[in-house]
C-alpha positions as a printed NumPy array, in Angstrom:
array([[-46.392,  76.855,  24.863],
       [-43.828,  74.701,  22.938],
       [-44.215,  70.956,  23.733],
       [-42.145,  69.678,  26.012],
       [-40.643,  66.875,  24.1  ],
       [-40.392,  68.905,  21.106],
       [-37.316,  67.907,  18.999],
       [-38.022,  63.763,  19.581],
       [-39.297,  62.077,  16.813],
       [-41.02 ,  58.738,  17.365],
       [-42.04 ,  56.293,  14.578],
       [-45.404,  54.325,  15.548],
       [-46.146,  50.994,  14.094],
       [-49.282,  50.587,  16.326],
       [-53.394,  49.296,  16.426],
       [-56.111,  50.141,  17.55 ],
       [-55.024,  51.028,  21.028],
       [-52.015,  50.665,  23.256],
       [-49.374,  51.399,  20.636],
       [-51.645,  54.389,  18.712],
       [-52.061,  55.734,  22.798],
       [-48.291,  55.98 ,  23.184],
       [-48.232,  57.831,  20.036],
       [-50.805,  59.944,  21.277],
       [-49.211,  60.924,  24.397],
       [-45.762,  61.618,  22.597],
       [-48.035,  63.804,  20.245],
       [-49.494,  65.936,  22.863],
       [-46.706,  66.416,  24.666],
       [-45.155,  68.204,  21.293],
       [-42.955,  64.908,  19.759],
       [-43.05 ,  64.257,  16.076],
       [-45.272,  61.128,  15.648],
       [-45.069,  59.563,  12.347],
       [-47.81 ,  56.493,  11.901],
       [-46.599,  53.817,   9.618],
       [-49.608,  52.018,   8.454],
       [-50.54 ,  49.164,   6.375],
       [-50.84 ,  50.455,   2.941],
       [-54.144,  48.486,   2.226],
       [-56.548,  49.971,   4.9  ],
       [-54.244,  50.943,   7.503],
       [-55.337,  50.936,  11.499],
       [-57.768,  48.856,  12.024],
       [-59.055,  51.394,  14.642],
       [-60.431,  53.454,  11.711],
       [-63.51 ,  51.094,  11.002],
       [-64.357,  50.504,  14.732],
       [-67.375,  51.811,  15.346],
       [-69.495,  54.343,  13.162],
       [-67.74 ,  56.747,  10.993],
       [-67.151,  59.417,  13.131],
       [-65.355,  62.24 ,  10.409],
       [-63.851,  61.78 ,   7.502],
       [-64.679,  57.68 ,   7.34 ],
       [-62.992,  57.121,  10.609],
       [-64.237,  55.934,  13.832],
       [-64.325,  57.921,  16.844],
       [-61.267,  55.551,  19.212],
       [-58.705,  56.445,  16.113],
       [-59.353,  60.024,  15.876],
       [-58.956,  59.856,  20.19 ],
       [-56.136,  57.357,  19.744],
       [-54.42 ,  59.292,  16.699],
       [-54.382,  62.829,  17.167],
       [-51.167,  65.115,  16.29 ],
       [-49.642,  62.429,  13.893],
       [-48.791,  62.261,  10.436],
       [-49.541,  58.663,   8.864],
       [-47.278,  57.017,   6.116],
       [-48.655,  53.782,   4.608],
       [-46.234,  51.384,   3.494],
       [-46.33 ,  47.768,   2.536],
       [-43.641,  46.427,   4.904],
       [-44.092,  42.972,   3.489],
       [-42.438,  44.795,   0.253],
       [-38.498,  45.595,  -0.271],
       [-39.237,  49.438,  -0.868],
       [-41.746,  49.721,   2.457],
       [-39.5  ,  48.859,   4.292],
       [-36.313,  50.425,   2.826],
       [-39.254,  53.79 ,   3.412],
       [-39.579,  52.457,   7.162],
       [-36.066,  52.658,   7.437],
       [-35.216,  55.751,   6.201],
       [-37.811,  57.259,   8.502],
       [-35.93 ,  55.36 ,  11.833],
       [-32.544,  57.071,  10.598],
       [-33.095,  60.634,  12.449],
       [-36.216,  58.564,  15.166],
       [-35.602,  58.561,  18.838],
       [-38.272,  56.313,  19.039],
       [-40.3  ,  53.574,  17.335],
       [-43.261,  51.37 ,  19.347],
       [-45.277,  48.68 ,  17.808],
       [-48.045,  46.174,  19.286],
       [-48.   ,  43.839,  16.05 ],
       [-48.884,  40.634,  16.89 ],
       [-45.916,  38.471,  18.052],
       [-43.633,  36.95 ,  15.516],
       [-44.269,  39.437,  12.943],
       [-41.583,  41.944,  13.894],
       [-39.021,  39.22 ,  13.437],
       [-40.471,  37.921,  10.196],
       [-40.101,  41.269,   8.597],
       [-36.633,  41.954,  10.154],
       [-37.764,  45.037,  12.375],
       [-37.484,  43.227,  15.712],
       [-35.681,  45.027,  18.34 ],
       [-32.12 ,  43.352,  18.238],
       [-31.948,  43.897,  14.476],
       [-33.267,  47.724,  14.502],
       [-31.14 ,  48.726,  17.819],
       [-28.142,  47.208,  15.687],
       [-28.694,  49.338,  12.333],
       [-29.875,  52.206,  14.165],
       [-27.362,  52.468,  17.728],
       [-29.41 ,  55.488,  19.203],
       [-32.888,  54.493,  18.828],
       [-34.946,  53.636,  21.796],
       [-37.052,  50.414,  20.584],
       [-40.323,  49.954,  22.243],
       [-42.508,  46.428,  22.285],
       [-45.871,  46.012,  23.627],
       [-47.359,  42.488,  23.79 ],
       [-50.534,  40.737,  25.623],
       [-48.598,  38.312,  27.443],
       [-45.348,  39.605,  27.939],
       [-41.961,  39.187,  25.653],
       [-41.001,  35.895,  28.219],
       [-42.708,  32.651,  28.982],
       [-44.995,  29.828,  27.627],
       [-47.645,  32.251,  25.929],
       [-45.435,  35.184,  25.023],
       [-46.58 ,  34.054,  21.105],
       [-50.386,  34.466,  22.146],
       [-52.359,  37.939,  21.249],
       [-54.94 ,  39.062,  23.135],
       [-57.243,  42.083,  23.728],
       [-58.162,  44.126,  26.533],
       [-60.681,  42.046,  28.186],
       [-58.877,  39.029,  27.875],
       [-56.009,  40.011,  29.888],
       [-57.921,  41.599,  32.86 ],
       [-59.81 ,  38.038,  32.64 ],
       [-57.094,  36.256,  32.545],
       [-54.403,  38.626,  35.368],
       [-57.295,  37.916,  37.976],
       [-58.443,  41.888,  37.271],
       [-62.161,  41.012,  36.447],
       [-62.016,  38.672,  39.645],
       [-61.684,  41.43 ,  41.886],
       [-64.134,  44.114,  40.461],
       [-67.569,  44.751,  41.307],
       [-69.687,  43.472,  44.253],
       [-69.782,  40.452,  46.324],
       [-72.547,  38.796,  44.824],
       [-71.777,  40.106,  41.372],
       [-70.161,  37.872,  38.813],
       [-66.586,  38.522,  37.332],
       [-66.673,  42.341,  35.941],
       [-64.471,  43.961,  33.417],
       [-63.705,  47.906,  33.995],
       [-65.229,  50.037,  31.588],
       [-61.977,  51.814,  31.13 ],
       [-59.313,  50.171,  28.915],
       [-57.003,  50.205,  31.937],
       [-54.281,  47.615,  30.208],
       [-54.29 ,  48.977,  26.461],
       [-53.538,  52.86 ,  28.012],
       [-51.983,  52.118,  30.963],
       [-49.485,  49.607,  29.33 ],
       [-48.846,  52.791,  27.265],
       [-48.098,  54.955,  30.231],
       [-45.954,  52.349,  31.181],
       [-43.688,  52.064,  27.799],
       [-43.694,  55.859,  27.727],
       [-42.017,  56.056,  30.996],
       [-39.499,  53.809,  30.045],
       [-39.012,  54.874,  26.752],
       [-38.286,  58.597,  28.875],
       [-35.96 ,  56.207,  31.102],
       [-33.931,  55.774,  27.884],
       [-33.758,  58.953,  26.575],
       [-32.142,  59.936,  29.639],
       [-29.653,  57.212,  29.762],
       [-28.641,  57.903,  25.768],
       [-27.84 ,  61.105,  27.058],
       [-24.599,  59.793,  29.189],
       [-24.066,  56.708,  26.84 ],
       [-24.89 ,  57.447,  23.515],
       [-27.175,  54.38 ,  22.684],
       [-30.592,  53.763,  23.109],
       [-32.143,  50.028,  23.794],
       [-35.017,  47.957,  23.855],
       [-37.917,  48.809,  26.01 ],
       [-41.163,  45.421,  26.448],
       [-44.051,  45.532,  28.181],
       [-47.512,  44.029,  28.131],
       [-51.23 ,  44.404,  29.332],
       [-50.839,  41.161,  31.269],
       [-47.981,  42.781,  33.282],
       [-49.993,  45.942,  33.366],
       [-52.945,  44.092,  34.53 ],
       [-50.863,  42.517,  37.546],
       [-49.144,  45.849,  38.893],
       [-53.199,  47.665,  38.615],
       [-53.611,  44.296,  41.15 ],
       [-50.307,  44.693,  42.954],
       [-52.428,  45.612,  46.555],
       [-54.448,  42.612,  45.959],
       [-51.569,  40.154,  44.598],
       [-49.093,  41.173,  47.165],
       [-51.435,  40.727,  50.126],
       [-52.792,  37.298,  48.812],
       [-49.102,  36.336,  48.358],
       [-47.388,  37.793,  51.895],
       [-50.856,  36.907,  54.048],
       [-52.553,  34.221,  52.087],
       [-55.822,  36.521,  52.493],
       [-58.06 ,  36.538,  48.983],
       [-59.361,  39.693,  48.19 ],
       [-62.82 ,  40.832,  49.19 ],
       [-64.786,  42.334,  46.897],
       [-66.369,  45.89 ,  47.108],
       [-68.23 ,  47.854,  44.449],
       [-67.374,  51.341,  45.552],
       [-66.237,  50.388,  49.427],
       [-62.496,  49.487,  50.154],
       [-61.31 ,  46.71 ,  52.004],
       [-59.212,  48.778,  55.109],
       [-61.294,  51.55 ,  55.987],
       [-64.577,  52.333,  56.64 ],
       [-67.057,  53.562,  56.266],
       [-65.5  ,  54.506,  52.644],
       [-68.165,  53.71 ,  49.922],
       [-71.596,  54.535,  48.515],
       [-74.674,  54.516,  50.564],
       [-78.163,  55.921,  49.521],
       [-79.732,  58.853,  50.037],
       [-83.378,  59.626,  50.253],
       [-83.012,  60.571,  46.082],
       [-79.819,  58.343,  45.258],
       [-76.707,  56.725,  46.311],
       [-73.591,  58.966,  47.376],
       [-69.888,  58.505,  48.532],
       [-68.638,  58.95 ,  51.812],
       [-64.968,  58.425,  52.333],
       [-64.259,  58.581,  56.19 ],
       [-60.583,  57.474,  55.467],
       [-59.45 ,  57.758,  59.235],
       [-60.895,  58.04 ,  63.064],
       [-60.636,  62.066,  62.344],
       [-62.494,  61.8  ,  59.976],
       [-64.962,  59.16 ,  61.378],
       [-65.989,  61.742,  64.128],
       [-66.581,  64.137,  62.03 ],
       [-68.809,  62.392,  60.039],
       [-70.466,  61.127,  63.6  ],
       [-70.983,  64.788,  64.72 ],
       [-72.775,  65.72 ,  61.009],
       [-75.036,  62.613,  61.102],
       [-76.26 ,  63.552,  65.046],
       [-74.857,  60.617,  66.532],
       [-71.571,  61.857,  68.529],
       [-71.868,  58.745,  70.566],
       [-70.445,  56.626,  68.214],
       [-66.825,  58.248,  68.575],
       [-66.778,  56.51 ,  71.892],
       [-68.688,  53.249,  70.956],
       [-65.51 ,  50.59 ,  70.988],
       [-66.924,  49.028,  68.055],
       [-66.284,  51.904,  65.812],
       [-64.01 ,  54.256,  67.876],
       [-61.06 ,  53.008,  65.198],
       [-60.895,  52.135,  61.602],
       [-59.998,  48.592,  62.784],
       [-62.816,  47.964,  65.36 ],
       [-65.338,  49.541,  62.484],
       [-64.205,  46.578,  59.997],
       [-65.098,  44.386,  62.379],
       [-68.535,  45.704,  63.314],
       [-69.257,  47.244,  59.923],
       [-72.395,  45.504,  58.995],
       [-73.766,  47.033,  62.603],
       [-72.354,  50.323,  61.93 ],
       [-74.167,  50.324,  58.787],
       [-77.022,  49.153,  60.034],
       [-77.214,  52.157,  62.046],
       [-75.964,  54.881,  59.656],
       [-78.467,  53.849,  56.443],
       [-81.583,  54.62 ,  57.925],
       [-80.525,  58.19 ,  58.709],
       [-78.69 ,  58.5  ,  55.551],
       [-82.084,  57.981,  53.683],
       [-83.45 ,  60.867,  55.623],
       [-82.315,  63.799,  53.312],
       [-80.766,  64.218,  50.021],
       [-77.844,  63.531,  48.165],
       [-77.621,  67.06 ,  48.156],
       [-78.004,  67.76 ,  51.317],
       [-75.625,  65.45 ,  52.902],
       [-72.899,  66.274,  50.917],
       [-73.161,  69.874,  51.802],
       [-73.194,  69.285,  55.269],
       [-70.134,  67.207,  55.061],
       [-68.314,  69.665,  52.831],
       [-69.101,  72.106,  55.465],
       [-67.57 ,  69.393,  58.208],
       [-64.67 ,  68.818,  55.829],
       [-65.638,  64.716,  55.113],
       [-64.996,  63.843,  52.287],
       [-68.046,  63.519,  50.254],
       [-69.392,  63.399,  46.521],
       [-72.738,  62.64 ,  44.276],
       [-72.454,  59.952,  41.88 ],
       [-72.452,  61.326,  38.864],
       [-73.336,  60.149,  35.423],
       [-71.069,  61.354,  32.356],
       [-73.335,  64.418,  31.277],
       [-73.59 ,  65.188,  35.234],
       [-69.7  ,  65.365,  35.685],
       [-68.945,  67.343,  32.755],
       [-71.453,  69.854,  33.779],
       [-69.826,  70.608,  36.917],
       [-67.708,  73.977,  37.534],
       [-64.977,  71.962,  38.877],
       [-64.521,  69.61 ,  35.65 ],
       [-64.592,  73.009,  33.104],
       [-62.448,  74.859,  34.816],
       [-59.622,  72.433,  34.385],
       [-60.113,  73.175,  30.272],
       [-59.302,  69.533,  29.23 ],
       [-61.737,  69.159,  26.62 ],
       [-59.981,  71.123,  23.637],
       [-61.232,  72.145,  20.24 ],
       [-59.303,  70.408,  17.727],
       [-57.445,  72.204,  14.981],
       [-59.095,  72.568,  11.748],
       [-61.929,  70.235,  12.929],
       [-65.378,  70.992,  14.453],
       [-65.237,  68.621,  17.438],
       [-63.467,  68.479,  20.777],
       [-60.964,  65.863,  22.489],
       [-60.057,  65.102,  25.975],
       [-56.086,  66.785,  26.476],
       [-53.215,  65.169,  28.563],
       [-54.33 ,  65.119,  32.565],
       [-51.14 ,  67.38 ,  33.513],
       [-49.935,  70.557,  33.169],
       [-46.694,  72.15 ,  33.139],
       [-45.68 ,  75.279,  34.269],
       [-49.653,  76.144,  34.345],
       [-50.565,  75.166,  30.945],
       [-52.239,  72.244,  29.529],
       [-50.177,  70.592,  26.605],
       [-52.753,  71.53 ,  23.81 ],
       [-53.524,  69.002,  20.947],
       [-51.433,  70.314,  17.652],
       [-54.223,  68.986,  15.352],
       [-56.901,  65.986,  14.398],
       [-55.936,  62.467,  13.597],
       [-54.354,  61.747,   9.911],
       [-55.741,  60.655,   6.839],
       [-54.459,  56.659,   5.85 ],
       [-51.264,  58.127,   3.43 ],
       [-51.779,  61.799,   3.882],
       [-47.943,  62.384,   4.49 ]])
């Protein structure tokens, strides 16, 4: 299959993460991705961790897949006369430099967008392009410190937590690829492209938006949960007689059927957990009753029996577990990569029933 975004060429001046993932995704979905790096080592992502192949770390051959990499001395008269030439025929160009140097070296937005009327000019940031801190970097788990994120993950008693994922480095990504997309379509009726900003700190606020937007209509703080959720119930992990399990009763249908599989019928008429709403109220009874018979059988065994029931129900898995199930290699999204003896994870979507496959590994600093 021919990448959908075939025929776009994007120019990448990015590190380590957000800006080398919007690369990525451009690259999988079948853009040209050229990677402009620093002539005297390049990404820093290549020496972050163990070498992985060919002296790189493992995140930049994830992070840097499908691209070609130029290094260039942009602090240099002919690097960036080179950058330039390569943002002639661009769509697109994204960088996550740290703030101020863009403008030092005359590549900032309003300059490039000026020189070059159709390209679509993409920013990413810690703290956002506005405001008192819009100068400060910052890293991953800075920002979901600092947006309130870590605050509401994890348990009650559990202190401050950051998620395992890199949910603001990729997801601010996401977020500049859609708009960068936005653009595109727009150039299509006007002829010019624009500036696109974003930043993990407003990334890290919209992942929050349920919790900020209740605190700020209601005045309610969040409560915390480590697998439960805070408006229905029972909806999190309880254990089994050989380990813990999720149940997600996410309505009163659901509810009774999960009363019928666990022998106790009665509790569809009980008023204290007849609705989702009387059952947050009385959950700690409610619990009270359902773990003891919950630690009668299996994991195994209860989730079969809910399958059968049709509740909503799954074993916790550990990484090796989940990508030993059926389910997760049927979907194919762990591709060999061209020319290379390893595999990657591929683009979560599909179009037209295929899988965007990845064109080929990550570059060499200067190959192209």
């Amino acid at each position: 299959m021919a990448g959908v975004l075939a025929g776009l060429k994007v120019v990448e001046l990015g590190q380590v993460l957000a800006g080398p993932w919007f690369g990525a995704i451009f690259a999988d979905l079948g853009a040209e991705v050229v990677k402009v790096e620093r002539h005297d080592g390049g990404d820093d992502a290549r020496r972050m961790g163990p070498a992985f192949r060919h002296g790189d770390a493992m995140t930049f051959h994830i992070m840097n897949r499908g691209k070609s990499s130029h290094a260039l001395d942009l602090r240099q008269p002919e690097g960036l006369a080179a950058l330039d030439r390569l943002l002639a025929d661009a769509d697109i160009m994204v960088h996550n430099l740290r703030p101020g140097v863009a403008e030092a070296l005359g590549i900032d937005g309003p300059t490039l967008t000026t020189r070059h009327p159709r390209l679509i000019y993409c920013a990413i940031s810690a703290f956002g392009h506005l405001g008192p801190m819009a100068q400060r970097p910052g890293y991953e788990p800075l920002l979901q410190a600092y947006s309130g994120l870590s605050s509401i993950n994890g348990g009650e008693d559990d202190p401050p937590m950051r998620a395992a994922a890199s949910l603001c480095d990729q997801g601010t990504a996401m977020w500049l690829v859609i708009g960068a997309l936005s653009l595109v379509h727009r150039r299509h009726s006007t002829g010019r492209g624009g500036i696109v900003q974003g930043s993990l700190l407003e990334t890290a606020l919209m992942w929050s938006g349920q919790k900020i937007d209740t605190y700020a209509n209601t005045g309610a703080l969040p409560e915390r949960h480590r697998s439960g959720h805070p408006s229905m119930t029972p909806y999190e992990a309880f254990d089994a007689a050989d380990g813990p399990f999720l149940i997600c009763a996410g309505n009163d249908r659901l509810f009774g059927k999960l009363a019928e599989v666990m022998a106790r019928p009665d509790w569809i008429t009980d008023p204290r957990f007849a609705t989702n709403r009387a059952r947050l109220q009385h959950k700690p009874a409610l619990f009270a009753e359902m773990r003891p018979i919950l630690a009668s059988r299996s994991r195994a065994d209860w989730v079969a029996r809910m399958e059968v029931a049709g509740v909503p129900a799954a074993q916790i898995h550990s990484i090796p577990e989940a990508l030993a199930q059926p389910q997760v290699q049927a979907l194919g999204m762990f591709q060999p990569i061209p020319g290379e003896d390893f595999k990657l994870t591929a683009m979560p979507l599909s179009f037209d029933g295929e899988r965007p496959q990845i064109a080929r590994g990550a570059p060499r600093l200067g190959e192209h």
